[in-house]
C-alpha positions as CSV (number, residue, x, y, z in Angstrom):
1,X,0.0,0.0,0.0
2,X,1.4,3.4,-1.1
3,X,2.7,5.5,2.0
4,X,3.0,8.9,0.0
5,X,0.0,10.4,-2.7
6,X,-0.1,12.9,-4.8
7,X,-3.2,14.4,-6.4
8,X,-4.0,17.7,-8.6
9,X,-6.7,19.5,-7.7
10,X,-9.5,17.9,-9.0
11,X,-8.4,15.0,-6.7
12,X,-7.2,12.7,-9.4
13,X,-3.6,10.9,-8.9
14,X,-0.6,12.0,-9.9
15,X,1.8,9.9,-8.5
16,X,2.5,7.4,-5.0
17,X,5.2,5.6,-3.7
18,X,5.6,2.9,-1.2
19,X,9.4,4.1,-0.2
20,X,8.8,7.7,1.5
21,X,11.4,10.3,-0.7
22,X,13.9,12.0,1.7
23,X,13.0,15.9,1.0
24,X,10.6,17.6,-1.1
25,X,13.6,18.6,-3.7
26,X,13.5,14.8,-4.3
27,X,9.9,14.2,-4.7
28,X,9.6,16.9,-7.0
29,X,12.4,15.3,-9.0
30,X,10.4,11.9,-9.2
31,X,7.5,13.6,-10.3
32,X,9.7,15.4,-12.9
33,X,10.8,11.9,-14.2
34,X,7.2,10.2,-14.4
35,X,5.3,12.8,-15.5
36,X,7.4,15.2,-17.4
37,X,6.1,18.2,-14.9
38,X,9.5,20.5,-14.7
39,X,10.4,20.9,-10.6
40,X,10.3,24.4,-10.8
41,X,6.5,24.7,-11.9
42,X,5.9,22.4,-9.4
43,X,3.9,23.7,-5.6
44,X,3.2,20.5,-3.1
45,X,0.7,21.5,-0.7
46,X,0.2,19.6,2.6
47,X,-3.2,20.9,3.5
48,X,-3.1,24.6,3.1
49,X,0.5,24.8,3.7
50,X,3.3,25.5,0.6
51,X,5.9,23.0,1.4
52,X,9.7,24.7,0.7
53,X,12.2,22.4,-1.2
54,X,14.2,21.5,1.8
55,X,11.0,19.9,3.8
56,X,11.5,16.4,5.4
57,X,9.2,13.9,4.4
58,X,8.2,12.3,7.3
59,X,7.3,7.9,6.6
60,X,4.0,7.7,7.4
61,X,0.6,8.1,5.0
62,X,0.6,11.1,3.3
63,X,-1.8,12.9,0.8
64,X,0.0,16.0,-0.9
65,X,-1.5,18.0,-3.3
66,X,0.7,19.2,-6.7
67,X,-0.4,22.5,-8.1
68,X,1.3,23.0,-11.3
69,X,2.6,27.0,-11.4
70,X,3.5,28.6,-14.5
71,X,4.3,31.8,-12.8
72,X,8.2,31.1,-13.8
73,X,7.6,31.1,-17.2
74,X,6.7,34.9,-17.8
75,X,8.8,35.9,-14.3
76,X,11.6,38.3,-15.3
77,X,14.8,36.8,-13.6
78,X,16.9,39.8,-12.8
79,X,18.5,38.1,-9.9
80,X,20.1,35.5,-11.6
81,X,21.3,38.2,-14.5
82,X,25.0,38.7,-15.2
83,X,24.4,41.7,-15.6
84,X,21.6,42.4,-12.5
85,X,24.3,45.2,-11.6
86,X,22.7,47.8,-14.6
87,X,19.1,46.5,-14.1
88,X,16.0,47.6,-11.8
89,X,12.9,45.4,-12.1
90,X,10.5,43.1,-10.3
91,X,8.4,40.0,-11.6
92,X,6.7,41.9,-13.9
93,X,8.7,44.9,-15.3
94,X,12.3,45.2,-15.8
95,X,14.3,48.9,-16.2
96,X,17.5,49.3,-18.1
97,X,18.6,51.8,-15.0
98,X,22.3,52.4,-16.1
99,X,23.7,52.0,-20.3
100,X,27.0,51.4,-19.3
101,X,27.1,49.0,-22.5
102,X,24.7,48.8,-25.2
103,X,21.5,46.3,-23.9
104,X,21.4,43.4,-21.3
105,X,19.1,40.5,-22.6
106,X,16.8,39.9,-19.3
107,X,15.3,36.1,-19.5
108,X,12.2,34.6,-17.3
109,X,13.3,32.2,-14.6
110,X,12.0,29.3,-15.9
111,X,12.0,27.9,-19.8
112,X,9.4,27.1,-21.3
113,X,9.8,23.1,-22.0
114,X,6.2,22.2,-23.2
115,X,2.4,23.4,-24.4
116,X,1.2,26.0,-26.1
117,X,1.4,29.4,-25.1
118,X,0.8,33.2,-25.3
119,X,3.0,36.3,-24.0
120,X,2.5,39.7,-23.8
121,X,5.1,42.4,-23.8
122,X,4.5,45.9,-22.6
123,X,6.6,48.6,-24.0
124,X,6.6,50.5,-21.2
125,X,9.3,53.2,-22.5
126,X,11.9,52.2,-25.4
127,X,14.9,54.5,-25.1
128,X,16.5,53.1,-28.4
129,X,16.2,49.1,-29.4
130,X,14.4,46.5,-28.0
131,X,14.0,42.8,-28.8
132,X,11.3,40.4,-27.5
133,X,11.1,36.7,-28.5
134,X,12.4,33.2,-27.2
135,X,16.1,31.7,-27.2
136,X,17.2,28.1,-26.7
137,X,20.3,28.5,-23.8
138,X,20.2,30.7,-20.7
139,X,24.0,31.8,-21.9
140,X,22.1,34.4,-23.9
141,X,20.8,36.6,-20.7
142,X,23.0,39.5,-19.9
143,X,25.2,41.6,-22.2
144,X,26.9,39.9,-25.0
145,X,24.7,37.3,-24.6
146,X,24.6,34.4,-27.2
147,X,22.4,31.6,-28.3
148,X,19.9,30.6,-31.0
149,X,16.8,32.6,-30.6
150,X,13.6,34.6,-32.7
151,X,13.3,38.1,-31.8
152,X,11.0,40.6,-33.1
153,X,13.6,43.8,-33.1
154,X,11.5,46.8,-32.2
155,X,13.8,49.1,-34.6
156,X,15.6,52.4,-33.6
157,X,13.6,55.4,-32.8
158,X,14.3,57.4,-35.7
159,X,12.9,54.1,-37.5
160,X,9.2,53.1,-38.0
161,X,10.3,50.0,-39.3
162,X,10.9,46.7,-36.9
163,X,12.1,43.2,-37.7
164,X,12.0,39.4,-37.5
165,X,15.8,38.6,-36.2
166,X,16.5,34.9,-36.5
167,X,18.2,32.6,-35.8
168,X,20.2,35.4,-34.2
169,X,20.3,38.4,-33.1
170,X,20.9,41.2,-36.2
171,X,20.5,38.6,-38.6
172,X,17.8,40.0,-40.1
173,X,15.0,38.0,-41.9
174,X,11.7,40.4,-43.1
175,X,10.1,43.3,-42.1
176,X,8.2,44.5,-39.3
177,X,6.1,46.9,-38.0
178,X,8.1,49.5,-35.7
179,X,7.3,50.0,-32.3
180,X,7.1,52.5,-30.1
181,X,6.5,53.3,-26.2
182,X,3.3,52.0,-25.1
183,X,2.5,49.2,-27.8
184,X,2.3,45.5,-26.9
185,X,3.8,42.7,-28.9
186,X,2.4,39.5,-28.4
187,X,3.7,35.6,-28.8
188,X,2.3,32.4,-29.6
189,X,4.4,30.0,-28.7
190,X,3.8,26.4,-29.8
191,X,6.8,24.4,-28.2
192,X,5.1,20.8,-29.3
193,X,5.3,21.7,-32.7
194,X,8.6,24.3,-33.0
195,X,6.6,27.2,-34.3
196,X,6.2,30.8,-32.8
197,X,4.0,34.0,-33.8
198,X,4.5,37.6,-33.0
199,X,1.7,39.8,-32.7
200,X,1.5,43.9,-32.7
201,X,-1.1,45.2,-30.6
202,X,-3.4,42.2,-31.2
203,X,-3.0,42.3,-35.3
């Protein structure tokens, strides 16, 4: 008879073991490995109570609830920037506070691994260039950042004329609209299938 259970919210199993996992880090993990749910979207709830990554798991029958958070994927991680020095921001909103050096790519703190799914940008305020999109390595956050990735380039303010950049930065590949402060570009993002689409101000 399984000692540990874990269910979603509607109550259905997710997964249960007979051996009792040393820590909540390594539950996560197994979970990870059998359902293909990535440990940092993962929230085990024992009652009403978040359990942190360092819990012990006690041996004795427990029922934990998994709530799957996506919250990582479209959380800027300044923190964990290179470059965090030249950089104000929270979750939600990052500032380019000091151009010491040209730009500093800002990533989310999680990757987006699976699914289907749909970003907003804000342009807040664009002092020069700006580029929004997807890469494939976290070696592209910071400045001088580099990895494969699909950017729509906002275009320099003197400009009205943006651009699809891909499958690197400046290499440019057609026409876009320009953008300016206060427009939103969106993204569909199909990870199953390895296809993206950028949106200007819903159009």
């Amino acid at each position: 008879m399984p000692i540990l259970k874990v269910q979603n919210v509607a109550g259905n199993l997710v997964y249960s073991t007979d051996t009792c996992p040393l820590t909540v880090t390594v539950l996560k993990t197994e979970i990870e490995t059998c359902r293909g749910i990535p440990v940092s979207l993962q929230q085990l709830l024992q009652g009403t109570q978040i359990l942190s990554e360092s819990t012990i798991l006690e041996p004795a029958a427990l029922a934990l609830t998994l709530v799957v958070d996506e919250s990582p994927l479209f959380t800027w991680d300044v923190e964990r920037n290179p470059n965090r020095n030249l950089l104000d921001g929270d979750a939600s909103t990052v500032r380019f506070r000091e151009d010491t050096v040209d730009y500093v790519n800002v990533l989310t703190c999680a990757p987006v691994l699976q699914g289907v799914h749909f970003f907003e940008f804000v342009m807040h305020h664009i002092g020069d260039e700006q580029w929004c999109g997807v890469c494939c390595d976290r070696a592209f956050a910071g400045y001088r950042g580099e990895s494969d990735c699909w950017l729509y380039y906002c275009g320099r303010r003197w400009s009205k004329r943006g651009a699809l950049h891909a499958p690197r930065e400046h290499q440019h590949v057609q026409d876009f609209a320009g953008v300016a402060s206060g427009d939103i570009i969106g993204l569909l993002l199909d990870v199953d299938r390895g296809g993206l689409t950028f949106l200007m101000n819903g159009a």
